[in-house]
N, CA, C and O atoms as a GROMACS GRO file, in nm:
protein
  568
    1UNK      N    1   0.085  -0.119   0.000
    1UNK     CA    2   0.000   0.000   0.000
    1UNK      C    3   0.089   0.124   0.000
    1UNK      O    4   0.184   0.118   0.078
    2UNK      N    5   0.074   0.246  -0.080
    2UNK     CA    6   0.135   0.328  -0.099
    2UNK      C    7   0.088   0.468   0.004
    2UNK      O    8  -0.017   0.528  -0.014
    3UNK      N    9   0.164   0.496   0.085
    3UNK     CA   10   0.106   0.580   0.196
    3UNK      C   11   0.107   0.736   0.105
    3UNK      O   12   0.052   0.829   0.162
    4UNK      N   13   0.143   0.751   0.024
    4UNK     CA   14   0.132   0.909  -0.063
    4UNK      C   15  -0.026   0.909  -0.119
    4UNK      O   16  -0.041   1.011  -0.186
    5UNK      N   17  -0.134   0.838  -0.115
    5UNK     CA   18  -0.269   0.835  -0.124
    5UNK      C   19  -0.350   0.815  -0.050
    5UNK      O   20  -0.335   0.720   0.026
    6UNK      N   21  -0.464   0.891  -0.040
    6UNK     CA   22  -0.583   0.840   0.066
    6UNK      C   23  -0.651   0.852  -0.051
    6UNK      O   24  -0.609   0.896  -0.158
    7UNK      N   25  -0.806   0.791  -0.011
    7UNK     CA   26  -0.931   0.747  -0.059
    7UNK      C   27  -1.003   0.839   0.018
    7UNK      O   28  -0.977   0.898   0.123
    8UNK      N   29  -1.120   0.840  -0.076
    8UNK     CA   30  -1.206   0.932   0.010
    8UNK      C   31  -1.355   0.947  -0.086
    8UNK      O   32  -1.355   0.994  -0.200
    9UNK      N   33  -1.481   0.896  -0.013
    9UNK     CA   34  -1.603   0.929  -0.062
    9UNK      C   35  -1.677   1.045  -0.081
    9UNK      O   36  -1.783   1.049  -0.144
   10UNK      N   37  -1.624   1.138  -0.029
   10UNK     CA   38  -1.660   1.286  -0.025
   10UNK      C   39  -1.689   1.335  -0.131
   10UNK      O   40  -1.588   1.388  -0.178
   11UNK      N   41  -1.841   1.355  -0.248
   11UNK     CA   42  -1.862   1.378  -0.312
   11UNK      C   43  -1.836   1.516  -0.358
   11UNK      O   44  -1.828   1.548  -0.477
   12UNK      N   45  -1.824   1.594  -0.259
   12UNK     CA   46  -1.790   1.735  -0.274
   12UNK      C   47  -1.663   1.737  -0.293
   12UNK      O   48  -1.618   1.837  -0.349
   13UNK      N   49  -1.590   1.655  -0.262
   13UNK     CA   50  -1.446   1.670  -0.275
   13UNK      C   51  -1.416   1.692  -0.414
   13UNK      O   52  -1.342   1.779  -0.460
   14UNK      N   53  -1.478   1.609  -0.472
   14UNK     CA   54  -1.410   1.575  -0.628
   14UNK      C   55  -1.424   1.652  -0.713
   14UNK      O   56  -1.538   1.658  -0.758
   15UNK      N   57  -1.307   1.752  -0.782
   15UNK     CA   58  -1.277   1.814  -0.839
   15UNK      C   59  -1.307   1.756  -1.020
   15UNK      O   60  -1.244   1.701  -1.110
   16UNK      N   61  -1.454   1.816  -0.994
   16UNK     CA   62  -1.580   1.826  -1.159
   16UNK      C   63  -1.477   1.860  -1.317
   16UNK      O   64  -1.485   1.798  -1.424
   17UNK      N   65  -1.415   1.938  -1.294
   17UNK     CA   66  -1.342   1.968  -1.383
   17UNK      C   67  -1.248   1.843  -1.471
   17UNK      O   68  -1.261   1.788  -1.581
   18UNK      N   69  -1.128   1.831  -1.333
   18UNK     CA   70  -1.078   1.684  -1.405
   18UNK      C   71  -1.157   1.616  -1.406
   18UNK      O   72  -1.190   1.630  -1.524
   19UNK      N   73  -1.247   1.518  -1.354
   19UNK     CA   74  -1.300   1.432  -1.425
   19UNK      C   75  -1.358   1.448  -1.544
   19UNK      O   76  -1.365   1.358  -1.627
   20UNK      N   77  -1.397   1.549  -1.557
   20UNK     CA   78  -1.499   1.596  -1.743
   20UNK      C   79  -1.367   1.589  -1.793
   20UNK      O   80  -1.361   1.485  -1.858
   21UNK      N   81  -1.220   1.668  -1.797
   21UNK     CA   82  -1.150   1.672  -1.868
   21UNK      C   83  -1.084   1.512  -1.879
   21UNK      O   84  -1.071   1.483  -1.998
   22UNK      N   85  -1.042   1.408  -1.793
   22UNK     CA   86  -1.050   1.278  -1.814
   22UNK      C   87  -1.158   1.203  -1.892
   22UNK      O   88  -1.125   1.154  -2.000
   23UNK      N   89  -1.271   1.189  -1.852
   23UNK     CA   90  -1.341   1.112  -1.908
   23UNK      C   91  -1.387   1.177  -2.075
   23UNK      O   92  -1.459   1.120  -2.157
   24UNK      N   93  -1.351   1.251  -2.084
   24UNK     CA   94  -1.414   1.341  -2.186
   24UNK      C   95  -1.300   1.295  -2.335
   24UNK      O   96  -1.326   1.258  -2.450
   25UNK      N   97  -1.172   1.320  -2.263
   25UNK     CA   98  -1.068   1.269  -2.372
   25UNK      C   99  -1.004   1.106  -2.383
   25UNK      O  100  -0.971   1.038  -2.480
   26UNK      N  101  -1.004   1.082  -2.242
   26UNK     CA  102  -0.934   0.944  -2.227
   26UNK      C  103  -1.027   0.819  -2.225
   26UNK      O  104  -0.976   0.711  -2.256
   27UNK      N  105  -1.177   0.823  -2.188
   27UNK     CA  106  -1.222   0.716  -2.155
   27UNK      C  107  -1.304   0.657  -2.322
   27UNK      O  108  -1.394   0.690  -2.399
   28UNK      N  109  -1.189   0.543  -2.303
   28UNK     CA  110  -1.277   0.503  -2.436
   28UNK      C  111  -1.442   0.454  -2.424
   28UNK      O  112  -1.502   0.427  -2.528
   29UNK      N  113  -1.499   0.444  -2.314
   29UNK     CA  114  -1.617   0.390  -2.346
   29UNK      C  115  -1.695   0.512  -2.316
   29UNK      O  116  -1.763   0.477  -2.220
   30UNK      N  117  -1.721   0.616  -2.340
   30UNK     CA  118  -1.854   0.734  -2.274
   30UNK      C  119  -1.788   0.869  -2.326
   30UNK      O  120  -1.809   0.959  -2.245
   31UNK      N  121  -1.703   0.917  -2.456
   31UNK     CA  122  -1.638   0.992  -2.455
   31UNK      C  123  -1.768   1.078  -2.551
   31UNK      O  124  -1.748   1.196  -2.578
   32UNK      N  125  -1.882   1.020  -2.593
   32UNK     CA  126  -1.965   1.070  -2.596
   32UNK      C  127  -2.064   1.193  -2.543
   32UNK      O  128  -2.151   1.274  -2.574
   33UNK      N  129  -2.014   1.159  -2.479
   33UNK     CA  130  -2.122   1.194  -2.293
   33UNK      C  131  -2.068   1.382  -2.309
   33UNK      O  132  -1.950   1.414  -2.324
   34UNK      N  133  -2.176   1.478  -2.303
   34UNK     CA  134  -2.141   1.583  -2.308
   34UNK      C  135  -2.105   1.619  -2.127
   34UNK      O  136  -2.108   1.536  -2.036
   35UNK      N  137  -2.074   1.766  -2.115
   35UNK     CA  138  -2.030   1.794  -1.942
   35UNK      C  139  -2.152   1.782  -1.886
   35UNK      O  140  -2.158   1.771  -1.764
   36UNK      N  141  -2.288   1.783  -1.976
   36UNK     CA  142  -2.401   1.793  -1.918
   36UNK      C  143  -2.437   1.672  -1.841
   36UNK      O  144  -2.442   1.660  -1.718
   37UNK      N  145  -2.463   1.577  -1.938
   37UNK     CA  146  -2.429   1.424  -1.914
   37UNK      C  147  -2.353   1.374  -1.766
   37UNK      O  148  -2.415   1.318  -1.676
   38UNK      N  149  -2.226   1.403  -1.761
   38UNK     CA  150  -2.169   1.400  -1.640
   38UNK      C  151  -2.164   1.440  -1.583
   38UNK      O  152  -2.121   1.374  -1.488
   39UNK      N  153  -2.189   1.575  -1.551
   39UNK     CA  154  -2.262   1.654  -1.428
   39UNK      C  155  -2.365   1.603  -1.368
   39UNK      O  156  -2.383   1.603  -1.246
   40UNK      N  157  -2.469   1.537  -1.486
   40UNK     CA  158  -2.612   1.477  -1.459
   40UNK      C  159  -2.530   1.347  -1.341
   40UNK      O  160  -2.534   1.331  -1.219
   41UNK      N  161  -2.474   1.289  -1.430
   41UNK     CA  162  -2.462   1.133  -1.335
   41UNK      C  163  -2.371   1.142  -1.218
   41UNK      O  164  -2.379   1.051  -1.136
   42UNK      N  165  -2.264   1.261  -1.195
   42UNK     CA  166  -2.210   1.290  -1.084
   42UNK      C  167  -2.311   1.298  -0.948
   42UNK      O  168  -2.329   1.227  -0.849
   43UNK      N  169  -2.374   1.440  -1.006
   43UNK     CA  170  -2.506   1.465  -0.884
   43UNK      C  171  -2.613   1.305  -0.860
   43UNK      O  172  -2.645   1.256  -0.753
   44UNK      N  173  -2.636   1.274  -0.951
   44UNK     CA  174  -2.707   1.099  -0.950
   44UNK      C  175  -2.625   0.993  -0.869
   44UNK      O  176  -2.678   0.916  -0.789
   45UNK      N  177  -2.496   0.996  -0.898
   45UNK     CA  178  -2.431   0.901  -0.782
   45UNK      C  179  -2.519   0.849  -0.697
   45UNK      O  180  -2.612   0.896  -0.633
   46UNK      N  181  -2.462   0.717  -0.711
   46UNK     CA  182  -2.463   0.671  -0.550
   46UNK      C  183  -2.361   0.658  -0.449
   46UNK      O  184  -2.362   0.661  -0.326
   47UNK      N  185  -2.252   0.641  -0.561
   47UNK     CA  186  -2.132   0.657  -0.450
   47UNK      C  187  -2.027   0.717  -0.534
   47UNK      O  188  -2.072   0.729  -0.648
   48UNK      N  189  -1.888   0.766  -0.523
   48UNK     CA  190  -1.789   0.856  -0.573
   48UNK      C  191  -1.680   0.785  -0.499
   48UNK      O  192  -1.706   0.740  -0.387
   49UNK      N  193  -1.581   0.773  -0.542
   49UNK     CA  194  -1.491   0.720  -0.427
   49UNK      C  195  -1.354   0.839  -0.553
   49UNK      O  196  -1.358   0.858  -0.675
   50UNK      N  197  -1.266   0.883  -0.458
   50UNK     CA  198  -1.157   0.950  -0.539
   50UNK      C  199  -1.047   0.900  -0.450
   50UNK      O  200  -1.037   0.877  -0.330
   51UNK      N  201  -0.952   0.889  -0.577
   51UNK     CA  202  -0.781   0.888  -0.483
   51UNK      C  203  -0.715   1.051  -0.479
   51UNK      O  204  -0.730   1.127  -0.575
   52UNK      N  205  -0.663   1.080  -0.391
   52UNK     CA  206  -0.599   1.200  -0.369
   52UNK      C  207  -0.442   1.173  -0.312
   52UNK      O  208  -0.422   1.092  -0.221
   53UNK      N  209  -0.339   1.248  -0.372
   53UNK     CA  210  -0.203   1.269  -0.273
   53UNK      C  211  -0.303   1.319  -0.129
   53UNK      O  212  -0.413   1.371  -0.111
   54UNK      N  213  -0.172   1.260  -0.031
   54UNK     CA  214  -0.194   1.277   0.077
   54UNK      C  215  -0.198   1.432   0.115
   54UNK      O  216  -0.140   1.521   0.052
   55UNK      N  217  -0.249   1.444   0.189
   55UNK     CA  218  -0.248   1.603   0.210
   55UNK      C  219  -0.374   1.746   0.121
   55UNK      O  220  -0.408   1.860   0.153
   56UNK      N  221  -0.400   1.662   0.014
   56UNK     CA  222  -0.403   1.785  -0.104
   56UNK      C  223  -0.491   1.718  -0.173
   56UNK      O  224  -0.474   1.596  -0.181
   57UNK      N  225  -0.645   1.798  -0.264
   57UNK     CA  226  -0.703   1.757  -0.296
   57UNK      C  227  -0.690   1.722  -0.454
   57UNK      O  228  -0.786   1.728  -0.532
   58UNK      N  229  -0.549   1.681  -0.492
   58UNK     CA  230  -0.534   1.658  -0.577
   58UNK      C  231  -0.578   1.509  -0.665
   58UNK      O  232  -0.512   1.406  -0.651
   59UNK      N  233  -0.679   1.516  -0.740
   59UNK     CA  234  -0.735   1.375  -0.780
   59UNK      C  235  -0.629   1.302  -0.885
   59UNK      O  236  -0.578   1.331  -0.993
   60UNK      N  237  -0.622   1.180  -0.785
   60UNK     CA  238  -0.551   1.082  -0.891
   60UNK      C  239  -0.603   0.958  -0.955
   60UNK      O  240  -0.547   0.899  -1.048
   61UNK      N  241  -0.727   0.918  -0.890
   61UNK     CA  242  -0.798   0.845  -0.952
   61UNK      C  243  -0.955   0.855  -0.902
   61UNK      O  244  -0.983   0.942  -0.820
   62UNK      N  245  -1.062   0.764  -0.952
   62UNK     CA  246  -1.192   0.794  -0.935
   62UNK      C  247  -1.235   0.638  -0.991
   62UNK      O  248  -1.174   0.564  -1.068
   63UNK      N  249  -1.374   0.617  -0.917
   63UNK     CA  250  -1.448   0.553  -0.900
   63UNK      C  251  -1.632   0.592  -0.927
   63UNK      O  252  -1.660   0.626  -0.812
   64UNK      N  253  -1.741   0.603  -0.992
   64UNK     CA  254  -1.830   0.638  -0.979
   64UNK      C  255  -1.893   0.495  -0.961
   64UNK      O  256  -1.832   0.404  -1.016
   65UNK      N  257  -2.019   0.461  -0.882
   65UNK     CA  258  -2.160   0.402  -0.891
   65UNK      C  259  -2.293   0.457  -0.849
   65UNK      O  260  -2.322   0.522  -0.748
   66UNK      N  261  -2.383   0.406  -0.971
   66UNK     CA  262  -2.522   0.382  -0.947
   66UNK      C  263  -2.585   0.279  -0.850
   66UNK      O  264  -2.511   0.186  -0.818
   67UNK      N  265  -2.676   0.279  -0.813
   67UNK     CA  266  -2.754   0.189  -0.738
   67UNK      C  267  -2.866   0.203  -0.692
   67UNK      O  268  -2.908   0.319  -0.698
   68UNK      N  269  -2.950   0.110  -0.635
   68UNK     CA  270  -3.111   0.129  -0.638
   68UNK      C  271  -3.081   0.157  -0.462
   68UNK      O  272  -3.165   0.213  -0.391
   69UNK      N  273  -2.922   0.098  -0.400
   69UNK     CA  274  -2.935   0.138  -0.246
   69UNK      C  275  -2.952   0.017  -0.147
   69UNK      O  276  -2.937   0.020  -0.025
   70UNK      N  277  -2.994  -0.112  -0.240
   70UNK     CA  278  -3.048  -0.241  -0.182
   70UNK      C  279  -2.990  -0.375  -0.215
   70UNK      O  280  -2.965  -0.474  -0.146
   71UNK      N  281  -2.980  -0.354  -0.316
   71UNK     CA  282  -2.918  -0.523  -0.376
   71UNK      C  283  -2.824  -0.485  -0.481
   71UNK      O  284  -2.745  -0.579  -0.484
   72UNK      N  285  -2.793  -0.409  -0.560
   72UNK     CA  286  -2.785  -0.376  -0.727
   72UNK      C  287  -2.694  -0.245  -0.708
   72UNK      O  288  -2.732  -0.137  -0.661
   73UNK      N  289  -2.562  -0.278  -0.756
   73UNK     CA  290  -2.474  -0.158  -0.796
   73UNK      C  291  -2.428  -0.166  -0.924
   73UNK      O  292  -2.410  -0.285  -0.950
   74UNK      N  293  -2.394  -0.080  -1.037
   74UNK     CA  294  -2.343  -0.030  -1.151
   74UNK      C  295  -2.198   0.002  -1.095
   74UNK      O  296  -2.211   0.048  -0.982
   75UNK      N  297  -2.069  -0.006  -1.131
   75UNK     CA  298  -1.971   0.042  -1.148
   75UNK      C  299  -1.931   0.060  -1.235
   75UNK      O  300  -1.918  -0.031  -1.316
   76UNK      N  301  -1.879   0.223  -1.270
   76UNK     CA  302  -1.905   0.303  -1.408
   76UNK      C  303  -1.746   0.376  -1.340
   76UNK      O  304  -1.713   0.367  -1.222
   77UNK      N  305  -1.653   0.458  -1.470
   77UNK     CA  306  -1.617   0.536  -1.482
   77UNK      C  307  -1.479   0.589  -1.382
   77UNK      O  308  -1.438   0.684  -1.315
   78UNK      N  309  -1.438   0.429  -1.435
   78UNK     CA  310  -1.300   0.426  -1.296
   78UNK      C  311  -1.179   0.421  -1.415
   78UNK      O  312  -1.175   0.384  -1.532
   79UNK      N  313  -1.066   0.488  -1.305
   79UNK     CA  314  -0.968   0.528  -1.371
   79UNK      C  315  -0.854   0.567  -1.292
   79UNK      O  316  -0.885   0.615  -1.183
   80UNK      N  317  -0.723   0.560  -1.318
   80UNK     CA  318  -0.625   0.636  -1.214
   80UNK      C  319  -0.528   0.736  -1.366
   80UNK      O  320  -0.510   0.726  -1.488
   81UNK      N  321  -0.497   0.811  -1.267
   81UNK     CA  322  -0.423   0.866  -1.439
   81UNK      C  323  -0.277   0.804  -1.444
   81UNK      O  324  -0.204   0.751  -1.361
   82UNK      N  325  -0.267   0.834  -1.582
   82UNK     CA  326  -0.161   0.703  -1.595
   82UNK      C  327  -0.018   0.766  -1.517
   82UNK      O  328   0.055   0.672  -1.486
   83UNK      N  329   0.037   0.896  -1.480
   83UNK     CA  330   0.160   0.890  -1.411
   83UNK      C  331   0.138   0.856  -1.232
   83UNK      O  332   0.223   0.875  -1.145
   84UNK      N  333   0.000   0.802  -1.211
   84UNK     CA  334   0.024   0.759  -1.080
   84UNK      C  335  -0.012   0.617  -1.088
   84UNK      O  336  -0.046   0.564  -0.983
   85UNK      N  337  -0.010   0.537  -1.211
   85UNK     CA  338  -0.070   0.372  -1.202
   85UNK      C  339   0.059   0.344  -1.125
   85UNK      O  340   0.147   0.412  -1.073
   86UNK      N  341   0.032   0.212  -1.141
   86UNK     CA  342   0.133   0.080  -1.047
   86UNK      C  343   0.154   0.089  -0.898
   86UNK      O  344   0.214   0.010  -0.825
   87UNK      N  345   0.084   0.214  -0.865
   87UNK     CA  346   0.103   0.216  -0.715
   87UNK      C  347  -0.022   0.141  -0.614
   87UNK      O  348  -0.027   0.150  -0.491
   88UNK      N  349  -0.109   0.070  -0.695
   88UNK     CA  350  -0.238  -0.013  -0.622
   88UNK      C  351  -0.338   0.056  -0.624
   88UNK      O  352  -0.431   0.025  -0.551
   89UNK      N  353  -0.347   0.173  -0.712
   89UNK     CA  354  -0.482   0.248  -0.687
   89UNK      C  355  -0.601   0.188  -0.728
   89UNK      O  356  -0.683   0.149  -0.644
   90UNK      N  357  -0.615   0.178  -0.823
   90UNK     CA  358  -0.674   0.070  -0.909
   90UNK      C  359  -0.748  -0.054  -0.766
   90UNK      O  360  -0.863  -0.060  -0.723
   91UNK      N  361  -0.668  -0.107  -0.742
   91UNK     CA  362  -0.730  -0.231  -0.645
   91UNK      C  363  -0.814  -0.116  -0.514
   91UNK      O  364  -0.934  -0.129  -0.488
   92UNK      N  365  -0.746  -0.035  -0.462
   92UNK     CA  366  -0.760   0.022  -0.363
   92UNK      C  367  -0.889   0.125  -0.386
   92UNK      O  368  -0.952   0.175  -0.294
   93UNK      N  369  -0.910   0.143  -0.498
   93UNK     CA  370  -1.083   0.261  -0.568
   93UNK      C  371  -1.176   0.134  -0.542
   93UNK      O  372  -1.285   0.152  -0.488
   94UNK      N  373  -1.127  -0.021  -0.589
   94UNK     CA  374  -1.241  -0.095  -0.568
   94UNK      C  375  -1.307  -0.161  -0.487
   94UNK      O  376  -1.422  -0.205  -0.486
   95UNK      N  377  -1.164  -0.168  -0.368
   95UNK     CA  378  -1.216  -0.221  -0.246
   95UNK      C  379  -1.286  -0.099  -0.195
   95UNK      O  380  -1.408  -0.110  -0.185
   96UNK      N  381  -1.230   0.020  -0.160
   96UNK     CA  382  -1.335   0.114  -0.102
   96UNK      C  383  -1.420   0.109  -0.158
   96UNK      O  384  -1.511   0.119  -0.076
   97UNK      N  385  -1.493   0.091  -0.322
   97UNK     CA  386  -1.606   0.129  -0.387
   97UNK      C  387  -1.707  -0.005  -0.328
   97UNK      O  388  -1.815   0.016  -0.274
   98UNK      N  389  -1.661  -0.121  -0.345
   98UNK     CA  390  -1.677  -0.279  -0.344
   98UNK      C  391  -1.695  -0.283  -0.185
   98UNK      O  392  -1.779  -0.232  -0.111
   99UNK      N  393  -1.596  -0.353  -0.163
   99UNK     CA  394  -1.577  -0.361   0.001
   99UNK      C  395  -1.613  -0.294   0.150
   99UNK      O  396  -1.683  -0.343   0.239
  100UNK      N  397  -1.542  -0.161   0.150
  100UNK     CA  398  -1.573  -0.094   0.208
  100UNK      C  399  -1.668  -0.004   0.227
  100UNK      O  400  -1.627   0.091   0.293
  101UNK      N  401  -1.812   0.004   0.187
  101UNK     CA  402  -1.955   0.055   0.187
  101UNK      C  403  -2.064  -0.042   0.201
  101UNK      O  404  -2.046  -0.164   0.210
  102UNK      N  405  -2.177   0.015   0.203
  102UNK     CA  406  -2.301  -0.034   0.209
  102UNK      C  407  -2.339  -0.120   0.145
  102UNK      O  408  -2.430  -0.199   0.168
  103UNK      N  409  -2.225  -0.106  -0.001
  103UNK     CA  410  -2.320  -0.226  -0.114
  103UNK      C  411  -2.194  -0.353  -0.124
  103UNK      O  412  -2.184  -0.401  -0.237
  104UNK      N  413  -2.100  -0.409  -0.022
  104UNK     CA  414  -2.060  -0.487  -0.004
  104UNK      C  415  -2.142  -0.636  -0.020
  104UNK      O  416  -2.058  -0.725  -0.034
  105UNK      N  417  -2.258  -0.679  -0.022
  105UNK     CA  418  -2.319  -0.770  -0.026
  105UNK      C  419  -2.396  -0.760  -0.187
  105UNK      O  420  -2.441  -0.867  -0.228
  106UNK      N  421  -2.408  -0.678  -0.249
  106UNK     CA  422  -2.489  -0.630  -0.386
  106UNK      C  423  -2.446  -0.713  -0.472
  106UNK      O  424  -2.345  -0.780  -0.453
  107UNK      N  425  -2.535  -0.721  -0.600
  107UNK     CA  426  -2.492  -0.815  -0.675
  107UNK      C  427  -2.457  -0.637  -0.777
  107UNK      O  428  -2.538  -0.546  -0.798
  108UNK      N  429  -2.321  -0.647  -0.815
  108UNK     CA  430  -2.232  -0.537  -0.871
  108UNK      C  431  -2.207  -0.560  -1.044
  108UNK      O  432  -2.125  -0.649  -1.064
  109UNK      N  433  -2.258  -0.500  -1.160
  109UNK     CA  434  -2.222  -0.534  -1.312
  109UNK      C  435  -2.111  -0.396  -1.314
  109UNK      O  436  -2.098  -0.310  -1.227
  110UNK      N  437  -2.044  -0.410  -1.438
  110UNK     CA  438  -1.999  -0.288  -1.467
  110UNK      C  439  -1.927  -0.327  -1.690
  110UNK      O  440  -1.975  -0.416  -1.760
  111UNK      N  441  -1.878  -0.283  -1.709
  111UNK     CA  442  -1.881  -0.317  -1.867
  111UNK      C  443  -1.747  -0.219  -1.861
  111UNK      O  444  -1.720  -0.109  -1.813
  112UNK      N  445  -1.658  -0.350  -1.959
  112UNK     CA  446  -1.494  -0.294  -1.988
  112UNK      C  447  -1.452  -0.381  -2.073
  112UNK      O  448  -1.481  -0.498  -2.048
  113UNK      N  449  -1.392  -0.359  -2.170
  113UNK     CA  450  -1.261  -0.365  -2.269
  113UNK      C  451  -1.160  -0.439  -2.243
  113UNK      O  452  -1.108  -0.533  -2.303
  114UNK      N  453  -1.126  -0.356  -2.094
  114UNK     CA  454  -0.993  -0.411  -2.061
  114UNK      C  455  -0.988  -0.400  -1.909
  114UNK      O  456  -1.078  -0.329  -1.864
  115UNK      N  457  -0.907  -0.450  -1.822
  115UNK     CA  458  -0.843  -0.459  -1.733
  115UNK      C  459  -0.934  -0.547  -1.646
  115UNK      O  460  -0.977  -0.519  -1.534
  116UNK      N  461  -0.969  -0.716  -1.751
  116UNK     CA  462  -1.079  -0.819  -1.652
  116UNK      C  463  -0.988  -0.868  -1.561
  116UNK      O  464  -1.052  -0.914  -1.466
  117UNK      N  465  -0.832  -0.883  -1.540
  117UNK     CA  466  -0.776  -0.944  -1.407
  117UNK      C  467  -0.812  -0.844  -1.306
  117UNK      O  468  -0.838  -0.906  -1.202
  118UNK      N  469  -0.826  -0.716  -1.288
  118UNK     CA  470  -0.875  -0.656  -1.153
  118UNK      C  471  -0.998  -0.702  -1.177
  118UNK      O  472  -1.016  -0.805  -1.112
  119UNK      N  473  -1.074  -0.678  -1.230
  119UNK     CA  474  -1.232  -0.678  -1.189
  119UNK      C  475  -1.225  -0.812  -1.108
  119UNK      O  476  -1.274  -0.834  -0.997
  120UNK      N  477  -1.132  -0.923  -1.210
  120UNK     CA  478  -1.172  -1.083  -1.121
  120UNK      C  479  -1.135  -1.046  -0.992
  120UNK      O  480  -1.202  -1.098  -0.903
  121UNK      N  481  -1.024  -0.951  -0.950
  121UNK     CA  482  -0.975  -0.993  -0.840
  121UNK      C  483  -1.099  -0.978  -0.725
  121UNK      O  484  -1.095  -1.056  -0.630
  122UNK      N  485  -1.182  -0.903  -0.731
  122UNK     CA  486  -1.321  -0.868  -0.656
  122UNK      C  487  -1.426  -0.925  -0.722
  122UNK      O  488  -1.514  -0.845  -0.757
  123UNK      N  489  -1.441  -1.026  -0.745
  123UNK     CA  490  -1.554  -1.126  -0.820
  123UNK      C  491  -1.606  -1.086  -0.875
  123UNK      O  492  -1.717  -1.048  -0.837
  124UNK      N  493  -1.567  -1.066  -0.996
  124UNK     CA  494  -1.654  -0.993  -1.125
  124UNK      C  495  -1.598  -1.160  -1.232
  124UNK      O  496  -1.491  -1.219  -1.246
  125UNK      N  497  -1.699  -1.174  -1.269
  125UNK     CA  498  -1.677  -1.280  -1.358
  125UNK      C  499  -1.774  -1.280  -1.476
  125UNK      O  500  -1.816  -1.166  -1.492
  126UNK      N  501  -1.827  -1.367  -1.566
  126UNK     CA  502  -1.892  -1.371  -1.711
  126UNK      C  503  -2.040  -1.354  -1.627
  126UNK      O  504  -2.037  -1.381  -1.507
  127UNK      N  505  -2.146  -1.320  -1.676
  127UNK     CA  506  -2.251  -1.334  -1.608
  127UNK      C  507  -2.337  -1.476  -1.636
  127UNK      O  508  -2.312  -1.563  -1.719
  128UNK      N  509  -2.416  -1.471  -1.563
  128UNK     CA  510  -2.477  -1.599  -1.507
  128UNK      C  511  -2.613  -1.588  -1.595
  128UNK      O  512  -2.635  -1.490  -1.666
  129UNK      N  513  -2.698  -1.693  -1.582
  129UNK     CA  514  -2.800  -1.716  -1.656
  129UNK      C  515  -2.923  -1.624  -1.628
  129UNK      O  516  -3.028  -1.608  -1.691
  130UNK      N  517  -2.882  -1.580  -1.534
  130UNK     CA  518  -3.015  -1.472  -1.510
  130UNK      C  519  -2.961  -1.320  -1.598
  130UNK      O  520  -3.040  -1.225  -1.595
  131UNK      N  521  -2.869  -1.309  -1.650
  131UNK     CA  522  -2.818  -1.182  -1.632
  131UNK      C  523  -2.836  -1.186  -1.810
  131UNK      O  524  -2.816  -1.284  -1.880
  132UNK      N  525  -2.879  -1.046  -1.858
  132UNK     CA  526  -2.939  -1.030  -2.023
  132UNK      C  527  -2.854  -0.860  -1.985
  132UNK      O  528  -2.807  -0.820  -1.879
  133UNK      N  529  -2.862  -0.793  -2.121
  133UNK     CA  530  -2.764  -0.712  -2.150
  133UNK      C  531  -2.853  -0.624  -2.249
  133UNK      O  532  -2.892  -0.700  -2.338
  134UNK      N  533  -2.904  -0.485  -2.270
  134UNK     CA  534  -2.906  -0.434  -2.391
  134UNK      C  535  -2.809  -0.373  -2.391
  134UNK      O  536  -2.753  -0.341  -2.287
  135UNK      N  537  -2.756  -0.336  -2.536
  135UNK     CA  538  -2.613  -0.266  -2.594
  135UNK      C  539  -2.670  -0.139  -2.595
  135UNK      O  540  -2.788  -0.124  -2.625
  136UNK      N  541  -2.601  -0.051  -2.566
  136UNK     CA  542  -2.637   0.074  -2.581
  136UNK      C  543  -2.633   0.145  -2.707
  136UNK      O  544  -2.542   0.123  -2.787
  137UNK      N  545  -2.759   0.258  -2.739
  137UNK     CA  546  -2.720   0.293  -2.837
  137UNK      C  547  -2.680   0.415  -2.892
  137UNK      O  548  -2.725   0.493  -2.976
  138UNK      N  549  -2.570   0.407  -2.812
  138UNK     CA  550  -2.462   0.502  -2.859
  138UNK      C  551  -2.342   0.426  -2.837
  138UNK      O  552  -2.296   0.411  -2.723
  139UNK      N  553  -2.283   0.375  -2.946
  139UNK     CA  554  -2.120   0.291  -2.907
  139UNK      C  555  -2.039   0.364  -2.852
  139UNK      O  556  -2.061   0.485  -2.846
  140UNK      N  557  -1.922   0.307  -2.795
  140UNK     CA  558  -1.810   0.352  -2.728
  140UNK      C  559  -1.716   0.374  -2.865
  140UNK      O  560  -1.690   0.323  -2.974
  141UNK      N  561  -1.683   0.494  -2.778
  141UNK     CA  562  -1.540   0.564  -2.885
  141UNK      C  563  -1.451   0.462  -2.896
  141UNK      O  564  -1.481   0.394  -2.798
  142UNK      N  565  -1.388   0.424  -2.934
  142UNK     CA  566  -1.225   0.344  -2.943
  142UNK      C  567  -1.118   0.389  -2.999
  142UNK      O  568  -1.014   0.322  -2.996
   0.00000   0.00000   0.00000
């Protein structure tokens, strides 16, 4: 664990700006999404989880979910920027997002491209027979 980061759910904390300017250029799946859009689903949260240097509200990575609050979480819109990867942030956005809250028991989806060895590491696996999918229709940038 890298002691130059804390975590933190503090929705107010999280500095609106970078994330629009992240997700807006870097995220290949939602680069669609105008500031309106993500302003909309910021305030909608259910939960926010951000990495910050210690001390300073400087965001180094982020976490967003939806949820009904009861059984059912969405995990959407996670990311660390790339000159602070390899330091565990990544694992450490999901246990706080995953683990450490209310929706620890939830049955959790989320939709990615890439990086299925973390998701496995917190039981994210192929879905099960109950589980159906519409594609959205607006594709992801690539």
């Amino acid at each position: 664990m890298d002691d130059d980061y804390e975590l933190d759910d503090d929705p107010a904390r999280v500095p609106r700006d970078l994330v629009w300017a992240w997700l807006s250029t870097e995220a290949y799946w939602g680069r669609w999404r105008t500031r309106a859009d993500i302003e909309a689903q910021l305030d909608s949260a259910w939960r926010v989880v951000g990495a910050y240097r210690v001390g300073t509200d400087e965001l180094v990575g982020f976490a967003r979910a939806a949820s009904d609050g009861v059984g059912f979480a969405y995990l959407a819109d996670v990311f660390v920027l790339t000159e602070h990867q390899g330091h565990g942030l990544g694992k450490r956005l999901l246990h706080t997002m995953i683990e450490d809250g209310l929706g620890a028991e939830f049955r959790w989806v989320l939709f990615t491209a890439d990086a299925h060895g973390l998701y496995e590491q917190f039981g994210f696996a192929a879905p099960d027979a109950t589980a159906m999918v519409r594609p959205p229709m607006k594709p992801a940038i690539g």
